[in-house]
Every structure is written in C-alpha cells, then in structure tokens.
N, C-alpha and C positions, 0 to 999 in steps of 0.2 A: 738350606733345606726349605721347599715349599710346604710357607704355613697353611696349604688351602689343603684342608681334609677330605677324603672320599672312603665312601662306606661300601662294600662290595659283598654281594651275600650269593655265595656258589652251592647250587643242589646238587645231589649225583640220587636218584632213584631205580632201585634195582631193575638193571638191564636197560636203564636210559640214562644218557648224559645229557645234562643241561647247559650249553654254554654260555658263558658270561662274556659281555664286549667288552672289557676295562683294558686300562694304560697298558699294563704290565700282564695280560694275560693269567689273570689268577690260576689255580685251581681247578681241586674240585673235592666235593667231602660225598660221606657214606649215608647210602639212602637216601633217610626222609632228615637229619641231619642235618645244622646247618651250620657252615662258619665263617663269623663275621670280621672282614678283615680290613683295616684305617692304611689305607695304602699311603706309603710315605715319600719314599725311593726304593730302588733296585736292590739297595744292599741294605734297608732296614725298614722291618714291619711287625707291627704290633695288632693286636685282636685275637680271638679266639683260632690260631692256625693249624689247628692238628686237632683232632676227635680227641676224649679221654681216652686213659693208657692206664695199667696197670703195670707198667714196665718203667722199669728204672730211667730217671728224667733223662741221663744219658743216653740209655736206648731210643728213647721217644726222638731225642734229638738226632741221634744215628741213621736213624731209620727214615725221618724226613727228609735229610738230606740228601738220601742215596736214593730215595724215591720207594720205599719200598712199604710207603703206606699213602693216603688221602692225606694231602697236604696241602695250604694256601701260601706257601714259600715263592720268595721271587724266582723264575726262571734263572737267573745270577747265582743265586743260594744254592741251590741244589745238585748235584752231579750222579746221573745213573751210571756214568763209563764204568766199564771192567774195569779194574784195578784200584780203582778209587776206593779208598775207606778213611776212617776222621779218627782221630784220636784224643782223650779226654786228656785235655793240660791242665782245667780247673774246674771243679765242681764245688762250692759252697753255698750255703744260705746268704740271702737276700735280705735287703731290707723291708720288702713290702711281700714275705712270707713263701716268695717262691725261690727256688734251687736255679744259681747261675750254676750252667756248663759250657765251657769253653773248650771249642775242638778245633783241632790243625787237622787241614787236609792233607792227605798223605797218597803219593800213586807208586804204586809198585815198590811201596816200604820207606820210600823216599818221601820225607818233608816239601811242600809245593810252597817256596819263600810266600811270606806277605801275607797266607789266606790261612786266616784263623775266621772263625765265627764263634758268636757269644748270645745265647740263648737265655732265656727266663721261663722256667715251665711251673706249672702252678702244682698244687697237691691235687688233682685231678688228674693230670699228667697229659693237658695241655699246654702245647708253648706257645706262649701268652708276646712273646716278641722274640725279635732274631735282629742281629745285623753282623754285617761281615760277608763276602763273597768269596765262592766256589771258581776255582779256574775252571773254565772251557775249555773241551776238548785235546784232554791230553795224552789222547793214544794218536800222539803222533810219532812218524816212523823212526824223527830223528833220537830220540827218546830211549831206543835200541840198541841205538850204537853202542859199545865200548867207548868208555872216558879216555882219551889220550894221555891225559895228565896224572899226574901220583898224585899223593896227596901233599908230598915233602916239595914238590914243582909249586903245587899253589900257594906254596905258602912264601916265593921268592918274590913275589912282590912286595913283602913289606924291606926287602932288603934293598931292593932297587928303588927304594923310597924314599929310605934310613938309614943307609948302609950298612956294613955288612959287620961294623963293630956295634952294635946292637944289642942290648941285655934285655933277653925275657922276665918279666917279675915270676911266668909260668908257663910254661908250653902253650901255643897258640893253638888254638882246639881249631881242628878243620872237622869239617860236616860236607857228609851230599846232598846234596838238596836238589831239587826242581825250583829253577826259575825261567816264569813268565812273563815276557816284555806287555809292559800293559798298551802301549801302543798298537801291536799288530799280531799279539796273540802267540806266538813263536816260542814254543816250551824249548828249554835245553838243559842239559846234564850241568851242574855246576857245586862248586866246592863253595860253602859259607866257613869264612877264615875270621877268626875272632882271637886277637892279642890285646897283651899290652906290656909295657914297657917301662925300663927306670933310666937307660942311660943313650943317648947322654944326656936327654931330658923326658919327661915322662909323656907316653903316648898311650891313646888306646885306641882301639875302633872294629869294626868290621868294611869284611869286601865278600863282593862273590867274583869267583871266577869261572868261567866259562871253559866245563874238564875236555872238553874237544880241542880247542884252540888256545888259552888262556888267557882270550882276551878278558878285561875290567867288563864286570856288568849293571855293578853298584858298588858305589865307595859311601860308606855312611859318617 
C-alpha cells in the first residue's frame, strides 16, 4: 500500500458540479457541503465519504454502493447495474465507536464469489472508511443462460479426485454463485461446492464449478 497520502476535497453546488482532477476520480457531495477524502487505493478509503444519514449504517452503506446517494466511493466500490443489490452478512460495534457493516454483493439473487466489502460508519451516519470491491459489469449476456449442470453433476468432482468410496462427515453444501475471472472481467454461472470428509483420510475444501461446462474455476 502506498504510504504517500492525498487529501481530495469535492464540491457539488446546487445546479453546478465542480470537478475534481484526482487519481481515482473521486466523487462528488451535496451543495455547499464538503467531503474530505485520504485516497489510499481503489479498494480502500477512509475520510469523511458520505453526507450525514439518518438511516440505518447499513442503509447508508447500501445506498452508496448502488449510487443512489453523493458519495466519495472508489469507482471499484460501487455498482449502479440493474440487478445488483448487497446484502448485510455482519453488522456490529467497533472499537473506535462506529458500526462495522459488512455486505456481499449479490446480482440477480446470486452471491458474486470473492466481493464482500466492509465499511465503518460513525453515529452521524457517515462512512468514515470502506474497503473491498464491487464486480464490473455484470449484465453480461452470458449470465442468462440456463446452467447446464445440476447441482448433484457439480459436486462429481470431489469423486474424480477421492474416489468414489468416499465418506461425507455431512452433505457437501453446493451454492450458485457468480464468479468473476479477475483477470479479464468474464462473469459466469457457477456452483460453490464445500465438503468434507473422514475416510479414507480426512479432507476438506472448496471449488467452484463452471454450471455451463463444469470446468475447475478455483480449487481452494
């Protein structure tokens, strides 16, 4: 992480915008309004990045994600797509008096592997930091298709691994999920399969499979 700090301060004045040159294309806040934001990287930022809220820390953080308020959020962080919404996996007090929320993005009801983000909103009901990133663009067409695969198909990889005299300690839980090649952006329908195992020696792990074709997309 670069330790060199920068101070970025974005105005928005009724019925004018004010743009700011920074790294990361900040923002922009309400009115005469100001907020001041310590640009760090892409996926984590700290300063004053949201106007006060009267609305539940989780809403506060909902609502900037999905753009539907003045926000100083990375470009990376935030998603306007139709279908996208976030969902609250953890909300508790802080040590230094403000409310962690932590939300998984979710598209079209489906989990989006790997993108959680984790927020700090103060009792003003600003959020005071964020890190974690937003998938890009995932109203893609492939995304539509019908999965190929069952969900009893995805889970024959552990057998083609371990063979097929194999004892569950419990039902291998499969999930659908959205996974994003971080390399070239490319969403696709996929099962997240999570076992484990006593015989003939104990195992456990995750995979995702790709419900189209059932290729390996991550072996963890």
């Amino acid at each position: 992480m670069n330790n060199k700090k920068e101070i970025a301060i974005v105005a928005l004045t009724t019925g004018l915008v004010l743009t700011s040159v920074t790294p990361y294309g900040v923002a922009y806040a309400e009115e005469t309004d100001q907020m001041q934001v310590e640009i760090q990287e892409d996926s984590f930022r700290t300063g004053e990045l949201t106007q006060p809220s009267q609305k539940t820390p989780e809403n506060v953080v909902k609502d900037a994600l999905k753009e539907k308020t003045e926000h100083a959020l990375s470009p990376k962080q935030v998603s306007g797509d139709k279908g996208v919404d976030y969902n609250v996996v953890q909300k508790r007090s802080s040590y230094d008096g403000t409310t962690l929320v932590r939300m998984q993005q979710i598209y079209e009801g489906k989990e989006v592997y790997g993108h959680q983000l984790t927020a700090h909103v103060d009792k003003k009901g600003i959020i005071k930091s964020i890190s974690g990133e937003s998938a890009q663009n995932l109203t893609q067409k492939d995304l539509k298709n019908a999965s190929n695969l069952s969900k009893e198909e995805a889970k024959q990889y552990i057998y083609t691994k371990y063979g097929n005299d194999i004892k569950f300690i419990s039902e291998p839980e499969v999930k659908e999920v959205i996974f994003v090649n971080e390399n070239h952006g490319k969403a696709s329908n996929a099962y997240q399969v999570t076992f484990a195992a006593a015989t003939p020696n104990y195992v456990s792990g995750t995979y995702l499979v790709n419900a189209h074709n059932g290729d390996i997309l991550k072996n963890m």
